[in-house]
PAMAR-561287 format. One record per residue (C-alpha): residue in three letters; x, y, z. Coordinates in steps of 0.5 Angstrom, whole numbers, always signed. Layout:
residues N
   res       X       Y       Z
   ALA       X       Y       Z
...
This chain:
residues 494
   res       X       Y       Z
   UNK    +232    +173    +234
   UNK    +230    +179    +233
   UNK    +224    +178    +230
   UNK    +222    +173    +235
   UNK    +223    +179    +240
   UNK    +219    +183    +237
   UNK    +213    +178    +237
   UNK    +213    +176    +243
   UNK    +214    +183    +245
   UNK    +207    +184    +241
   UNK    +204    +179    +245
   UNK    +205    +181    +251
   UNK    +203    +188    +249
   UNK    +196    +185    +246
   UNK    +195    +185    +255
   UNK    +195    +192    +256
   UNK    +191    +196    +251
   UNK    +189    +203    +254
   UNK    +182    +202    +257
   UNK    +180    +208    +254
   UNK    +181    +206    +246
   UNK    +175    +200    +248
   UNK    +170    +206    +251
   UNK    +168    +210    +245
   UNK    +161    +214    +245
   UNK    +157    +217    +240
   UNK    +156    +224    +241
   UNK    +149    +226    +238
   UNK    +151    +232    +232
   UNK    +146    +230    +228
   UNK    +144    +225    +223
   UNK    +149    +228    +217
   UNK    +155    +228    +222
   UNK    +158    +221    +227
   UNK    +162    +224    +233
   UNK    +165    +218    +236
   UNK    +169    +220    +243
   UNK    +174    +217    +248
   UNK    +174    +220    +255
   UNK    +181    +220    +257
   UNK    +184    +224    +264
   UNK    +191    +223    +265
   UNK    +193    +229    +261
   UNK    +190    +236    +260
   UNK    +189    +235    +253
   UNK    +184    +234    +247
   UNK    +185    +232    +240
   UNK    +181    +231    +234
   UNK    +181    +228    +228
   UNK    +176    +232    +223
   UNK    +174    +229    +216
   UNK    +170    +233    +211
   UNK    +168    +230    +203
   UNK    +173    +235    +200
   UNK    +178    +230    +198
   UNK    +182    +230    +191
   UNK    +177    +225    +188
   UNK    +172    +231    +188
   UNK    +176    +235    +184
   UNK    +173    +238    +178
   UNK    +175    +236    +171
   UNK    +182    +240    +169
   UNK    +183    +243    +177
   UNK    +186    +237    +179
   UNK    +190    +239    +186
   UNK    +184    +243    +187
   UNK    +181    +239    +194
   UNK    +189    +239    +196
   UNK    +189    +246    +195
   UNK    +184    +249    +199
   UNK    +186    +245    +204
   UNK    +193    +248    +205
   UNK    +189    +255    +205
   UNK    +185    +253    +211
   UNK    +190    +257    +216
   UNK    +192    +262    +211
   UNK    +186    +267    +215
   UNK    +179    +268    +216
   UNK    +174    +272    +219
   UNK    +177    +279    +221
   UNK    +185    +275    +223
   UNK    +189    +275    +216
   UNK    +194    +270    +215
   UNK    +199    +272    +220
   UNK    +194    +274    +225
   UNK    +190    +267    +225
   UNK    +198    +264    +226
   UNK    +199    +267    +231
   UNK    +193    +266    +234
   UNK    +195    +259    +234
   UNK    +202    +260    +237
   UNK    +199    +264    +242
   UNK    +195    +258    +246
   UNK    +200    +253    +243
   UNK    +194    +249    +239
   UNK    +197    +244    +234
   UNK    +193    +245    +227
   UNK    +193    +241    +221
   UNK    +190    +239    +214
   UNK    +192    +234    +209
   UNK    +187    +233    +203
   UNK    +188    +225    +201
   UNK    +184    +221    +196
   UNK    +176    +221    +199
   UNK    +177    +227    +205
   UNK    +180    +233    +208
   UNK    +182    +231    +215
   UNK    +184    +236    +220
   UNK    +189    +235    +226
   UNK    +188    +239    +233
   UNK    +191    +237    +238
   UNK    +191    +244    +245
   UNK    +191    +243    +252
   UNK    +184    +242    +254
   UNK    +182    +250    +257
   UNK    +184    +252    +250
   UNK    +179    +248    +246
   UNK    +174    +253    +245
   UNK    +179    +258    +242
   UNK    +182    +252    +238
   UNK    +175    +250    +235
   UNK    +173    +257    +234
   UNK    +178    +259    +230
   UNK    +176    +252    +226
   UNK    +169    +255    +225
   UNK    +172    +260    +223
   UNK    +176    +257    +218
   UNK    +171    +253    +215
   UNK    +166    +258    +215
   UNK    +169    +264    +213
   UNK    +175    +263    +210
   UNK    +179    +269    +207
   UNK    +183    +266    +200
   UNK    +187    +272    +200
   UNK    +191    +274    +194
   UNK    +198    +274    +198
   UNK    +197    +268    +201
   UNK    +194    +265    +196
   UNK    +201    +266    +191
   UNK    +205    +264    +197
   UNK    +202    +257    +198
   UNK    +202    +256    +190
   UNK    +209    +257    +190
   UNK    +211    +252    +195
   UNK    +206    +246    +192
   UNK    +209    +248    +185
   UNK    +216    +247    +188
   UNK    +215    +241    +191
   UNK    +211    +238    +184
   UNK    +218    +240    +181
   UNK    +222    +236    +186
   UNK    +216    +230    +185
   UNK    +219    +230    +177
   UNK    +226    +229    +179
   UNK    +225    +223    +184
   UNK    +224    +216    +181
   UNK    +219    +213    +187
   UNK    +215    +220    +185
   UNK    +215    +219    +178
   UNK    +212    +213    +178
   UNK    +207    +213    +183
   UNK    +204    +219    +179
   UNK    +204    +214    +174
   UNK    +203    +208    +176
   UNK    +195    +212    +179
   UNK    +194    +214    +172
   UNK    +195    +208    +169
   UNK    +191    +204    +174
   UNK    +186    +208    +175
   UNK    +185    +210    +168
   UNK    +180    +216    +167
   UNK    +178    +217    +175
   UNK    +178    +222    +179
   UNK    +183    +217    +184
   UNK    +189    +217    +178
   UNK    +191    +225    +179
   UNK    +196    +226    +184
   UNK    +193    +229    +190
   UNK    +196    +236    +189
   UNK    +195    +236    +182
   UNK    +200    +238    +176
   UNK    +204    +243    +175
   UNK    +199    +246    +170
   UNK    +193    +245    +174
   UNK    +195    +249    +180
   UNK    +197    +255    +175
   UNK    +191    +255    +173
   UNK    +187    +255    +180
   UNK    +185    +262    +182
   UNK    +181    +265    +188
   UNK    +174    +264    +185
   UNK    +176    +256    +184
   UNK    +179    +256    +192
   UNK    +172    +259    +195
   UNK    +167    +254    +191
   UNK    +170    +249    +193
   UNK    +170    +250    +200
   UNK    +163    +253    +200
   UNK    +161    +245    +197
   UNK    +166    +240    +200
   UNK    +167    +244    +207
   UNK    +160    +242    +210
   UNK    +157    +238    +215
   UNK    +153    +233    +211
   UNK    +159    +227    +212
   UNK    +162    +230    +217
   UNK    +166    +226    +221
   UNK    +169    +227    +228
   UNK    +174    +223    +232
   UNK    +176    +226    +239
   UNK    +180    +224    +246
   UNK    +182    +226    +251
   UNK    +181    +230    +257
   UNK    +174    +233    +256
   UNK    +167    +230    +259
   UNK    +162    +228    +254
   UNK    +156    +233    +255
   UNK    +162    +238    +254
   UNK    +164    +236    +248
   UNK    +157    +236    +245
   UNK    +156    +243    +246
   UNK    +162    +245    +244
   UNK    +162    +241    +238
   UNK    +154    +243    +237
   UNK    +156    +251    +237
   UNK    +163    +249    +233
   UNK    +160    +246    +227
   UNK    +152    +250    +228
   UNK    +154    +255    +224
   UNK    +158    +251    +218
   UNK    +153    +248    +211
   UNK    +149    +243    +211
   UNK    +150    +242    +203
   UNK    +151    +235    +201
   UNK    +158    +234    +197
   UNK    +157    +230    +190
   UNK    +157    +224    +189
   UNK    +163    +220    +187
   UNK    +163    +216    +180
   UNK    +164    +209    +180
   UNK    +170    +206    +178
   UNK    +170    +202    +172
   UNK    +177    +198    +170
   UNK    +183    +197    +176
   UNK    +190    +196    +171
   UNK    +194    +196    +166
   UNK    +197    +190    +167
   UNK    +204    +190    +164
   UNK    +211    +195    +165
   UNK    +210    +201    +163
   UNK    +217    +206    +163
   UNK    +217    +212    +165
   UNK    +225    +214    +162
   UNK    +229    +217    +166
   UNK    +237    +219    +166
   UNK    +237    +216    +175
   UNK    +243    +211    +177
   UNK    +237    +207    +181
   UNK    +230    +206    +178
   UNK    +224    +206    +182
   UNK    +218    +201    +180
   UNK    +211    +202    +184
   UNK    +207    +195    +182
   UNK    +200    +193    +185
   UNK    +194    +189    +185
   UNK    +186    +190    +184
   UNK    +185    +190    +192
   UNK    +178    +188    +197
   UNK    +173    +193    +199
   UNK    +174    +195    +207
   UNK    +167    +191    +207
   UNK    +169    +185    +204
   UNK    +168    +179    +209
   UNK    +175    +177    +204
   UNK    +179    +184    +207
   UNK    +181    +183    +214
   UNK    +184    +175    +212
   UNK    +187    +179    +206
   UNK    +190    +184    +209
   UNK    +194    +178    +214
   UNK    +195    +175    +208
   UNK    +199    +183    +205
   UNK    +203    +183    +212
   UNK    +206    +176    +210
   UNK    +208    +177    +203
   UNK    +210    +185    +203
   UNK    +207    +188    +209
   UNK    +211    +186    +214
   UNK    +218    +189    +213
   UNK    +223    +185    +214
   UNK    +220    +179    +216
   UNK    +215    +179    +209
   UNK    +217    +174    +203
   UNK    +219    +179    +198
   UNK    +224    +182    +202
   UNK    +226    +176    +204
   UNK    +226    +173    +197
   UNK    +229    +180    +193
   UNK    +233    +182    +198
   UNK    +236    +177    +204
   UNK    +236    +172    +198
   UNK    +238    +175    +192
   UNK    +241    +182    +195
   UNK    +237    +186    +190
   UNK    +235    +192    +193
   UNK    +235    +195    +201
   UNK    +227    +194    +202
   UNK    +221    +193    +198
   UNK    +213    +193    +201
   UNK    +207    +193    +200
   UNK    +199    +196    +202
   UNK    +192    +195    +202
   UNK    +189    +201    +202
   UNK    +181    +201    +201
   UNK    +178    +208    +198
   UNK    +172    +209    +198
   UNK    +170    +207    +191
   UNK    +176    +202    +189
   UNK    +181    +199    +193
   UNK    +188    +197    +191
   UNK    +194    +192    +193
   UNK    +200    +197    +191
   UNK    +209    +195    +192
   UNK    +214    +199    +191
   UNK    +222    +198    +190
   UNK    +228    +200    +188
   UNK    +234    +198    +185
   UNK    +240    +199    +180
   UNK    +238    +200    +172
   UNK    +241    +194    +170
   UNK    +237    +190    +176
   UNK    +230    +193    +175
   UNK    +228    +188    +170
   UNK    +230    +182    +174
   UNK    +227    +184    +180
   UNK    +220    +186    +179
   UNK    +222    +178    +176
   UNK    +223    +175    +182
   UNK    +217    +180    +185
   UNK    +212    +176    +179
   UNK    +215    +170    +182
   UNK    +214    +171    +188
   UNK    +206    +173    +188
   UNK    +205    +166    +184
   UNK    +208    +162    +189
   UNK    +204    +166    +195
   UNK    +198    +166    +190
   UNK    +199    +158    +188
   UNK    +201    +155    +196
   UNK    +199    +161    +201
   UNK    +203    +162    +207
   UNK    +205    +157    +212
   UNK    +203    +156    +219
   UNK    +208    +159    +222
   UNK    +208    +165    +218
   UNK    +200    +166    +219
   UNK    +201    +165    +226
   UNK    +208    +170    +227
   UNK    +203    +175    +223
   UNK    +197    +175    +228
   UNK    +202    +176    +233
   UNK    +204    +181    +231
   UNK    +199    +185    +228
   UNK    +194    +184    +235
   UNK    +200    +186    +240
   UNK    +202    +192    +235
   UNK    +194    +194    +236
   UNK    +195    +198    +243
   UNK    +200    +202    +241
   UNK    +195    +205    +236
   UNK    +192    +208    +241
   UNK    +199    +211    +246
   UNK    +196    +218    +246
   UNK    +190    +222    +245
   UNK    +193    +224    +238
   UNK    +194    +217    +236
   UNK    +187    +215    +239
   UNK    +184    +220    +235
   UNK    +188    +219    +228
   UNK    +186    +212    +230
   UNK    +179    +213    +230
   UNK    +179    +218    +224
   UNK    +181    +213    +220
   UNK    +176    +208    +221
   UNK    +171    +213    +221
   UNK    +174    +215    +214
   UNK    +173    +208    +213
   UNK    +165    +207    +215
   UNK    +166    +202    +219
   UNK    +162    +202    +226
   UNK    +165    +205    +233
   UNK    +164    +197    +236
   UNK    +170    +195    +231
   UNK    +175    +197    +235
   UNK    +173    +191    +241
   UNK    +172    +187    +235
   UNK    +179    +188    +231
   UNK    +184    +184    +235
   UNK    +178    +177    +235
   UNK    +177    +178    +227
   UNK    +184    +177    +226
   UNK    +186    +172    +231
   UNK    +179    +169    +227
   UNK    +183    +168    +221
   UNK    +185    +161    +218
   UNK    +191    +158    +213
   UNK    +185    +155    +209
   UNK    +182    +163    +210
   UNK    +188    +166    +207
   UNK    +190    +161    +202
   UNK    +183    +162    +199
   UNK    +183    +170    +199
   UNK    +191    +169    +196
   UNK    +190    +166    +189
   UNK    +185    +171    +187
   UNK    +188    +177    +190
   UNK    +196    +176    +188
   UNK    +195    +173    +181
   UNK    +201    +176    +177
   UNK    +197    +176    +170
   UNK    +194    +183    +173
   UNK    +200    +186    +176
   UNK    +201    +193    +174
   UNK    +208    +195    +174
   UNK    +210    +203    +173
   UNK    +218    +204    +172
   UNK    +220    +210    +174
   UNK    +226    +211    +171
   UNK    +231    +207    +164
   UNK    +233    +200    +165
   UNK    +240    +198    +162
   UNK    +239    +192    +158
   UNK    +244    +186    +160
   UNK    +242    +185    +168
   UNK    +247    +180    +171
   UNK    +245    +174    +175
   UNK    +245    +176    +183
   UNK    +248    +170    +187
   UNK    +242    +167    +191
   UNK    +247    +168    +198
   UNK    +243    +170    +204
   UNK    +244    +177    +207
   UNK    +242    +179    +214
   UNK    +238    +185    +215
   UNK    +243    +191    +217
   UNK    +237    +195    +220
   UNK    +232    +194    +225
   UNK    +226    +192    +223
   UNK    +221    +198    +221
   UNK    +214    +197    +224
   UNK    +208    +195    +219
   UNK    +203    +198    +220
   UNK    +196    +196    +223
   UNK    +188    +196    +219
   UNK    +186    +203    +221
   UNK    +193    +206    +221
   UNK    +194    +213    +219
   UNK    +198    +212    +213
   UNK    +205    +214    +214
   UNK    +205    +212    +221
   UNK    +207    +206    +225
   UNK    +203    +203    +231
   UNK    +202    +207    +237
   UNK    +205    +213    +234
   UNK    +200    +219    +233
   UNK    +202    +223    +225
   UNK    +207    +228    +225
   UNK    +204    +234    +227
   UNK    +207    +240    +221
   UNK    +206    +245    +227
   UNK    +202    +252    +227
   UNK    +204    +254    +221
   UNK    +205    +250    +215
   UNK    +199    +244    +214
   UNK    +202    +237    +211
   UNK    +198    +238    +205
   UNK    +202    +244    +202
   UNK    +207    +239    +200
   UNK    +206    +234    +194
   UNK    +202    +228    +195
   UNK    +208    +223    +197
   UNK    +202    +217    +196
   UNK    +209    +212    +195
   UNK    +215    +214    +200
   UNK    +221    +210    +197
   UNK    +222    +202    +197
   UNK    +224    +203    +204
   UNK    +217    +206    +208
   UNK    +214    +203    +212
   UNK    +206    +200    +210
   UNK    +201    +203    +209
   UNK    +196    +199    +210
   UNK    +188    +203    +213
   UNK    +183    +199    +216
């Protein structure tokens, strides 16, 4: 009942997208830099959504957490205002401030009332071009990623997320943890912090998203003065990918009650003709919560585990189908058993017509939320920026979806879901001896988590802008939490 609800609840919501997400305009910055913007009256505040070529695949050899590092140094002064100072600065107008450091790109988060937009930006100017790295908040911001990467280590999700990257991504720059390892973030000094900035905080490949209360022509001059003084150097070029997997388990032993597995898949590239039936075809097998098969077959059927999902997620040199789940030790193995099954099932006969049509539904009603708010709208447009697609795909997206047909979503199942290729990373000690579960069904006891839509900002659900980690502590300063437990909501991107 409730899940018949929500759809037709998503329907009725596909009628009602805010007509400012459908009016994007290009600012000119250059031809190095994209600026896409929606004007929006209805309250007096701007947000903006800034991505940088600064992301933790650019991180040198040994420095791993490098990328993540500067990030979370951003706010920690520049030009003539200290740590403290530059905090205060930012309470003084009450200007949201934010960085998080992700596989491809640093993004940043500014949300302020529109009369403190100016100031907003010029402390980013600041910040990019004359950041400061001193010592005492250098040592601090250190203390807490090392903190959180010793956290990481005692967390079976964690665990295996971490390593189930290494493995799937072998010797490439994506296979280290975001925030790098405990080792590598030691190592790192103030020398390293300020060559990184100067060669990744740059224009070339900027990319800007904006909304809310503020005209076009004021926009390009504020945007022109802002980043007219930043580097125009190009960033590196990322290597190719060679191998996607290591199939097979591979376990990462660990004294825990509950282990925790993250699995995945070779993925489709974002560009892909093959991606968007793809990705309807993710949300019926683990995207979509509680109505997805595998919560259906691992736990209303067998009551293996609270939740299990899973995500399509497009890099930019790679992309991967990746799964989490958790359960108790003597139950692991049998479980990731039911998860092998259940792919080859999905794989050999695809979905029904039923659950092609309940995932349209919802996908194309959810879309509107995306865009509630500025900062939603600004997040939203972000990440299809980060994911190089044009500024018509917004109008496109819903038709693309509605587009897709049974015969669309078979085909792309049999070469994306092939169990044969599954990687699986157990975080955790299985206990030999696992006894059968009765096949009993068990109603969800929860309300069913919001899956996400193509385009999302990962960790959030539709309509509803990231978590802003307020003035003062960015969210790139805790450890990179790619997998956040069997429970989370998908995280699917564009």
């Amino acid at each position: 009942m409730k899940r018949h609800f929500l759809i037709a609840a998503a329907a009725a919501l596909l009628m009602t997208a805010p007509a400012h997400a459908a009016n994007i305009q290009n600012i000119d910055l250059g031809k190095h830099a994209e600026v896409w913007f929606a004007e929006d009256h209805t309250v007096p505040i701007v947000s903006f959504n800034i991505s940088l070529p600064a992301g933790s695949a650019y991180d040198p050899a040994g420095k791993a957490g490098l990328a993540a590092f500067t990030g979370a140094m951003i706010d920690e002064g520049a030009g003539n205002l200290d740590s403290k100072s530059f905090h205060e600065a930012l309470a003084n107008k009450a200007i949201s401030f934010s960085a998080r450091a992700e596989r491809d790109y640093l993004t940043i988060s500014i949300s302020t009332l529109k009369e403190n937009a100016p100031e907003a930006l010029h402390l980013l100017q600041m910040a990019l071009t004359h950041p400061r790295f001193e010592s005492e908040a250098l040592q601090r911001v250190r203390t807490q990623i090392i903190q959180s990467l010793q956290q990481d280590q005692a967390e079976p999700p964690r665990v295996a997320s971490r390593a189930f990257m290494r493995q799937f991504f072998g010797g490439h720059a994506y296979a280290h943890p975001v925030n790098g390892e405990i080792e590598s973030i030691s190592a790192i000094n103030a020398g390293d912090l300020k060559s990184f900035a100067r060669s990744h905080w740059v224009k070339n490949g900027l990319k800007v998203a904006v909304a809310g209360d503020i005209t076009a022509p004021a926009l390009a001059k504020l945007l022109g003065d802002t980043f007219q003084p930043v580097s125009g150097a190009a960033a590196p070029l990322l290597p190719n990918v060679g191998r996607l997997g290591a199939p097979g388990t591979h376990v990462i032993a660990l004294p825990v009650p509950q282990p925790s597995a993250a699995f995945g898949l070779p993925g489709i590239m974002r560009h892909d003709p093959d991606f968007i039936p793809g990705y309807v075809a993710n949300y019926i097998l683990g995207g979509g919560g509680f109505s997805s098969r595998l919560t259906d077959e691992v736990r209303v059927k067998r009551g293996l585990t609270y939740g299990i999902s899973t995500s399509l997620t497009s890099y930019s040199k790679a992309s991967i189908l990746q799964g989490s789940v958790a359960t108790r030790a003597n139950a692991i193995r049998q479980t990731m058993q039911v998860v092998r099954d259940t792919l080859a099932e999905f794989s050999k006969n695809g979905p029904t017509q039923q659950e092609l049509d309940d995932a349209k539904t919802y996908l194309t009603g959810s879309f509107p939320l995306a865009f509630a708010s500025n900062s939603g709208t600004a997040a939203q447009l972000g990440a299809f920026q980060r994911q190089n697609l044009d500024i018509g795909y917004v109008t496109r997206r819903n038709a693309m979806i509605q587009a897709v047909t049974l015969a669309d979503v078979k085909r792309v199942s049999k070469k994306l879901f092939d169990p044969v290729r599954l990687t699986v990373v157990i975080g955790g000690s299985p206990a030999d001896g696992a006894r059968p579960v009765p096949q009993v069904p068990r109603p969800p006891v929860r309300p069913e988590p919001a899956a996400q839509t193509p385009g999302m900002a990962p960790g959030t659900a539709p309509g509803i802008p990231p978590p802003s980690a307020g003035t003062v502590t960015p969210p790139s300063k805790p450890a990179d939490k790619p997998l956040s437990g069997p429970v989370t909501a998908p995280k699917d991107k564009p």
